[in-house]
C-alpha positions in Angstrom: -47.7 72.9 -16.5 -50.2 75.2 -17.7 -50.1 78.8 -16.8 -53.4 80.9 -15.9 -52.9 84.0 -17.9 -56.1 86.0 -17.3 -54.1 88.3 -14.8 -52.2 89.4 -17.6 -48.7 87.7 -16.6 -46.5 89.3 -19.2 -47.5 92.8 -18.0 -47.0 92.4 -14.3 -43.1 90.7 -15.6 -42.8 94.0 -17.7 -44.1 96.5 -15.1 -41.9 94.7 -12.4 -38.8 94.8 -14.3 -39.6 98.5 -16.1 -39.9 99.6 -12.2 -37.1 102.2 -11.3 -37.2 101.7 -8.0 -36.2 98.0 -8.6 -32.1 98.2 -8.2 -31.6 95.2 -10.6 -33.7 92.0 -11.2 -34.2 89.9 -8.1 -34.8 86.3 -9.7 -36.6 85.3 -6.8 -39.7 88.5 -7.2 -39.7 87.3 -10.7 -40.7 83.7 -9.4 -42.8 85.0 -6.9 -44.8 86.7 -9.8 -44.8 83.8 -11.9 -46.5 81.7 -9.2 -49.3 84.1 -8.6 -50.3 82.3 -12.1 -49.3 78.7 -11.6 -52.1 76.5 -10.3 -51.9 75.1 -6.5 -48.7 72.2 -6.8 -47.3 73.2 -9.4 -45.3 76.3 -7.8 -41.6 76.6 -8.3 -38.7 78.0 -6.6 -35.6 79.3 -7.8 -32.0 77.5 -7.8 -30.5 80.6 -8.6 -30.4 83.3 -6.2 -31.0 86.6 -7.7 -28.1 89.2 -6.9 -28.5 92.6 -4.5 -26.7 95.8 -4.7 -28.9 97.5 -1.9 -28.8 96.3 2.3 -31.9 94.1 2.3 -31.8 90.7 0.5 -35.3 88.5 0.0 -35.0 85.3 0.9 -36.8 82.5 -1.0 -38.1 79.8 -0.2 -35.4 77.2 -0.6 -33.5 79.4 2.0 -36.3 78.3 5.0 -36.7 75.6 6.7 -39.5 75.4 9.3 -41.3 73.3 12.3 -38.2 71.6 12.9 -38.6 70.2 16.5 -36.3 68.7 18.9 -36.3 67.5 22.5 -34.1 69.4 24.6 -33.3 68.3 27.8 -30.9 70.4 30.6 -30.5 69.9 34.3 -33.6 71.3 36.8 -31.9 73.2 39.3 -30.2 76.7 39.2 -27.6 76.8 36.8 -29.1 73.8 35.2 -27.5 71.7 37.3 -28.8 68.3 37.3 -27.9 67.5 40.9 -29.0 69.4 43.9 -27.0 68.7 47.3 -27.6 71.3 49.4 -31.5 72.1 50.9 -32.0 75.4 52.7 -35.4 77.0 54.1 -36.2 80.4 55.5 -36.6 80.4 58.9 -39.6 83.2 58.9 -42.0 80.7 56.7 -41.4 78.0 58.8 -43.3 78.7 61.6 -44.9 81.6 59.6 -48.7 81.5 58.0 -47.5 80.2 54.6 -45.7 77.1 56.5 -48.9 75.6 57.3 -49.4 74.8 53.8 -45.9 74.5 52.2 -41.7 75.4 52.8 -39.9 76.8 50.1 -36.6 74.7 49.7 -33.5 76.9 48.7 -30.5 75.7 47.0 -28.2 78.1 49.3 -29.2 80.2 52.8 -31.4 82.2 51.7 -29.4 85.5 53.2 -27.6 85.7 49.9 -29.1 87.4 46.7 -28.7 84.7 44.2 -30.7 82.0 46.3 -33.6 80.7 44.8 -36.9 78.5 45.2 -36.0 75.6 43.7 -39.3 73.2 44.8 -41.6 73.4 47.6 -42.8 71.1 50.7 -46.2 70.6 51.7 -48.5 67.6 54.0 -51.9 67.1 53.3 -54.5 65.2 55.5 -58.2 63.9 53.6 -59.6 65.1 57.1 -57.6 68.1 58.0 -55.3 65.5 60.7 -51.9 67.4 61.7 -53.8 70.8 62.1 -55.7 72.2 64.4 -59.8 70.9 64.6 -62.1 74.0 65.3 -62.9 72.0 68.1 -59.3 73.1 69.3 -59.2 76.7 67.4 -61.6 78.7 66.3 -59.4 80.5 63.9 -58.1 77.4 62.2 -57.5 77.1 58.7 -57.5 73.4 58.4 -54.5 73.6 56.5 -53.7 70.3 56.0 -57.5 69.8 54.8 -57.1 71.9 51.9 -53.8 71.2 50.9 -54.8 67.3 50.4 -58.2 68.6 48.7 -55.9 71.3 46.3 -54.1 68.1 44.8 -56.5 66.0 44.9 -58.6 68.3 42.3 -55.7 69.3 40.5 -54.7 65.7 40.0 -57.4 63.4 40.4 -60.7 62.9 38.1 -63.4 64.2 40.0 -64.6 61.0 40.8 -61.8 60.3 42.9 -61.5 61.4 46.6 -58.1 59.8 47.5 -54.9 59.2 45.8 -54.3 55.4 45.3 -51.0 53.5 45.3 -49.6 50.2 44.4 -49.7 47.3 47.2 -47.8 44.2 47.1 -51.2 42.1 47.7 -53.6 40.8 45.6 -55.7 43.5 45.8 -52.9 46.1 43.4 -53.6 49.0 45.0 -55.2 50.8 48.1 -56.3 54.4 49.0 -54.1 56.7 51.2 -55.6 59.2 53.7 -52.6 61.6 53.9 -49.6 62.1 51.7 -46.6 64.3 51.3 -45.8 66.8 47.8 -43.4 67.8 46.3 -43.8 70.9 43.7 -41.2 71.8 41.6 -41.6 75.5 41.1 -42.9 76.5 37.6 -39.9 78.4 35.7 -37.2 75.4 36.9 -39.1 72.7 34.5 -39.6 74.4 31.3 -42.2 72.4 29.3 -42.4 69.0 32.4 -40.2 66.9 33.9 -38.1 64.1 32.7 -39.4 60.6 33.5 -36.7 58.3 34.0 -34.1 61.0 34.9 -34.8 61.8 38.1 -33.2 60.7 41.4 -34.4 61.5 45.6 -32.1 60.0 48.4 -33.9 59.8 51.7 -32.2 59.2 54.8 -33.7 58.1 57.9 -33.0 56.3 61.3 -33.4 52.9 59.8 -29.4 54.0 58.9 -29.8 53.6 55.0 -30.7 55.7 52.2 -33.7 55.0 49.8 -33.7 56.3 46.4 -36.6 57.3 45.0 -37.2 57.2 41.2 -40.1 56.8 38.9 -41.1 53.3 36.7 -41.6 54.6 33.4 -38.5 52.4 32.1 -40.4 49.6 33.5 -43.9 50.1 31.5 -45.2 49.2 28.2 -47.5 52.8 27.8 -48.2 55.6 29.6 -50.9 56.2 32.0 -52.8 59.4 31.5 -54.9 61.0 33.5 -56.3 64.3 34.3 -53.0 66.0 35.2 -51.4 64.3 32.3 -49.2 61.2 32.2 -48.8 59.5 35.5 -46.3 57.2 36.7 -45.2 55.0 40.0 -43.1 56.3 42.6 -40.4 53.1 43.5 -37.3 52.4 45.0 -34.7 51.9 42.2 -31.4 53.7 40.7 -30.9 55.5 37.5 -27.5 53.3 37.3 -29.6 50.2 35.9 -26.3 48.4 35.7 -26.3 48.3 39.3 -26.0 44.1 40.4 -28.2 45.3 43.8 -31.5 43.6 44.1 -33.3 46.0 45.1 -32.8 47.8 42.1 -36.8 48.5 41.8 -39.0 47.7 44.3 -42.4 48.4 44.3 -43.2 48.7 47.3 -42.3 49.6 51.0 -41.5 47.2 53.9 -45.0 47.2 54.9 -46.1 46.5 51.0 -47.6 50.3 50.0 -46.5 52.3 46.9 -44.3 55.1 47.3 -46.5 57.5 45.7 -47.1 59.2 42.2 -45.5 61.1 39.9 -46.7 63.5 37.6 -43.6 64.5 34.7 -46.2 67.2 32.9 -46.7 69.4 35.9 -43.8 68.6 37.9 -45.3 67.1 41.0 -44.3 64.0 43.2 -47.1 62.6 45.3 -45.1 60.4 48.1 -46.8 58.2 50.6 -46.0 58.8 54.3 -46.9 55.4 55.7 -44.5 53.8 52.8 -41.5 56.4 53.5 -41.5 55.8 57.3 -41.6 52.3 57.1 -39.0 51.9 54.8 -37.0 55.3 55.5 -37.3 55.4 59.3 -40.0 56.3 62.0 -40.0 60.2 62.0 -41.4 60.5 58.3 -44.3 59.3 60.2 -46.2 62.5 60.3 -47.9 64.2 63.7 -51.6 63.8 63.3 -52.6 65.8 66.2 -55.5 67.9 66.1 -54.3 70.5 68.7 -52.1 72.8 66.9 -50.3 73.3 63.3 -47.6 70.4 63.3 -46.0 71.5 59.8 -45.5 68.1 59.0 -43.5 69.1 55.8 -40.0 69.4 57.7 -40.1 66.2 58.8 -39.3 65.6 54.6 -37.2 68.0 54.4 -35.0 66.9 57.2 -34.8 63.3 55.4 -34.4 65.5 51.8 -31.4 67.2 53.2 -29.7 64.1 54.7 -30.0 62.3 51.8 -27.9 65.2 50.0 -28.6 64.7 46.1 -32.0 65.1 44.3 -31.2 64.6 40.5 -33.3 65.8 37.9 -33.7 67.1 34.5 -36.5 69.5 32.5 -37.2 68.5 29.1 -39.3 70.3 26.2 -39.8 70.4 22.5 -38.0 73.2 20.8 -39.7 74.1 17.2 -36.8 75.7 15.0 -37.0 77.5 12.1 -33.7 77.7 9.9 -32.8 80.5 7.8 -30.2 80.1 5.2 -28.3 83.8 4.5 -26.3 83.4 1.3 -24.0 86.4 0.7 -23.0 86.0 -2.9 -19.6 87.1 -4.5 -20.9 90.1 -5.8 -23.3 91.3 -2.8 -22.6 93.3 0.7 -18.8 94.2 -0.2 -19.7 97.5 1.3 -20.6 99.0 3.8 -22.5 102.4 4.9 -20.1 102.9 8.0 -18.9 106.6 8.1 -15.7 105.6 8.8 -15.8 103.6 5.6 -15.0 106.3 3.4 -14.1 109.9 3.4 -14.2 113.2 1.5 -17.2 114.7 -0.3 -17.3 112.1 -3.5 -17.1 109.3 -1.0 -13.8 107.8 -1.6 -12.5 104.9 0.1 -11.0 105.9 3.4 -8.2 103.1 2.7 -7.1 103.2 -0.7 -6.1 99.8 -1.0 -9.7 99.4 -1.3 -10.5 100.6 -4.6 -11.4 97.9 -6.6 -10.9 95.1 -4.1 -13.2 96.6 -1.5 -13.1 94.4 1.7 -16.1 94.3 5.0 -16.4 91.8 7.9 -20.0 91.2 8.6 -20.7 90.8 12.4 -24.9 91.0 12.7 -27.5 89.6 10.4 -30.9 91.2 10.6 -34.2 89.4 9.6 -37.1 91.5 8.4 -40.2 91.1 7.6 -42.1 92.9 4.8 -42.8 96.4 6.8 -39.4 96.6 7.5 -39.4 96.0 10.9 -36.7 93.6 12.2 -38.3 90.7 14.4 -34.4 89.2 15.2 -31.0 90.0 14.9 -28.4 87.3 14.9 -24.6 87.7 16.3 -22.0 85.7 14.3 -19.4 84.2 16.7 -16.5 86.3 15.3 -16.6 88.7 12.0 -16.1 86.7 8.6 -14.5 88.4 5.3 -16.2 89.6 2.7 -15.4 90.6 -0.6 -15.3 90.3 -4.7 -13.4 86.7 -4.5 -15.3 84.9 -1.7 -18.8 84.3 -0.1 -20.2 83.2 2.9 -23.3 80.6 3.8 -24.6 81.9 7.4 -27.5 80.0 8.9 -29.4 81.3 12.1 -31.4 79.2 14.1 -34.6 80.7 15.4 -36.2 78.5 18.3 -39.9 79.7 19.9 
């Protein structure tokens, strides 16, 4: 190990430690200093950690620990509950200019103040079907027009002009005209969804439910596309264990996919003519061209009857751990007013001379302008005095 002495090492250790504004010798500045002259690798830390009389306390670098990342995963809905039961929708959208796009599902009436948007409804038609032609209305929107063209450029590569699904015959997949969305909103998912956690009952006429979940347990790799990864809508269970045999199917009674599903933005892409076969004959949406035929509710309805949409949010969490060491000789005071009295400062309890005691609720972390960037609250106060120490660590996540 070979030093680089040209900036004059044994003067800055001299000018450091000669320094009156230094309270004591902090063994980690002196290593800090002793690196600004070791080549690149060669660095060192400290095992010993230097002892402080005033309130701030340097940490070195064997007390950090950083980009340690984790996958956190917590339940969708409000609350982060990981089952929703109960589908509301305001009556004013329904019929309203927004419903011709999209309803807002609610996970309680929406009169009371804590009811939220918890995903949203919408139809789209490639040719504007199920809204009014400006053959029929001058003033139309063609809502169902744009809603189909809004996914398919979020979603699709720009190559593509329909969303395709699996078929059951040779050919492996066809092209759908019209299909139904649903779009978690934003602030539920977090980071994006959880494949393979999430669970739609649908009931219909047919008089059976048909759960709805996505194949990625049944794939090799990932399919990635413009909206991120992409995977199959099927009928299955998350209860694997299940004996039934139609534990994953494919396809619908009349052999089309269910749809798409897209974990990294939180959308689910469903197929109408696959839900009304299979679900029951009023998913089959209204294409008529005379008037807005919010095709959405018809969804909902089945949404609602089926009574339990599972799902879960999931996203990395970097961490960054700190490690606060409160030595046997450091912080046994404390600059509370009530800690001591009269003009000398004398212990306010005089069982405290010589065996001065604190219990240390709040760590703050500082950086090197003094300005505190995050304050940590311990669960309950901890002792502190000549005789014992403590080991805190805070977490930081971002």
């Amino acid at each position: 190990m070979a030093l680089d002495t040209t900036g004059n090492l044994a003067a800055r250790l001299q000018a450091y430690i000669s320094n009156p504004g230094n309270s004591g010798v902090d063994t980690n500045a002196l290593v800090s200093i002793v690196n600004d002259f070791l080549p690149s690798g060669q660095r060192v830390g400290t095992t010993e950690q230097g002892v402080t009389t005033g309130v701030f306390k340097r940490l070195g670098p064997n007390d950090i620990v950083t980009g340690k990342n984790e996958v956190v995963t917590i339940g969708l809905w409000s609350g982060n509950t990981g089952s929703l039961n109960t589908f509301h929708t305001k009556s004013a959208q329904d019929t309203g200019n927004s419903g011709r796009y999209y309803t807002n599902v609610y996970q309680e009436a929406t009169s009371s103040t804590t009811a939220e948007v918890q995903f949203a409804l919408a139809y789209g038609h490639v040719s504007g079907k199920g809204s009014p032609s400006l053959a029929n209305s001058d003033s139309s929107v063609l809502s169902t027009k744009a809603t189909y063209t809004q996914y398919r450029n979020l979603l699709l590569e720009p190559t593509d002009t329909r969303f395709t699904v699996v078929t059951g015959s040779a050919a492996g997949s066809t092209d759908i005209d019209d299909i139904y969305v649903v779009n978690v909103k934003r602030s539920r998912y977090k980071e994006k969804l959880d494949p393979g956690n999430w669970q739609m009952k649908l009931s219909g006429s047919n008089g059976y439910m048909v759960d709805l979940i996505d194949d990625s347990g049944q794939k090799l790799s990932d399919t990635v596309g413009r909206a991120g990864r992409v995977f199959n809508i099927v009928s299955g269970s998350l209860n694997l264990g299940s004996p039934s045999a139609s534990i994953y199917a494919t396809t619908a009674d009349n052999g089309q996919g269910y749809g798409l599903f897209y974990p990294d933005i939180g959308i689910m892409v469903l197929n109408p003519s696959a839900l009304s076969s299979s679900v029951g004959s009023e998913l089959e949406p209204n294409k008529s061209l005379s008037a807005y035929q919010y095709n959405q509710r018809l969804l909902f309805t089945a949404i609602s009857g089926g009574a339990d949409f599972q799902a879960r949010s999931t996203e990395n969490v970097s961490s960054n751990h700190y490690f606060i060491r409160l030595n046997n000789r450091e912080f046994n005071f404390s600059n509370n007013p009530t800690f001591t009295t009269g003009s000398i400062g004398q212990f306010y309890h005089s069982t405290m001379e010589g065996d001065p005691r604190v219990y240390p609720t709040t760590i703050g972390l500082y950086n090197d302008a003094n300005e505190i960037i995050a304050v940590a609250k311990l669960s309950q106060p901890i002792k502190k005095s000549f005789d014992s120490e403590a080991l805190v660590k805070v977490k930081l996540d971002f």
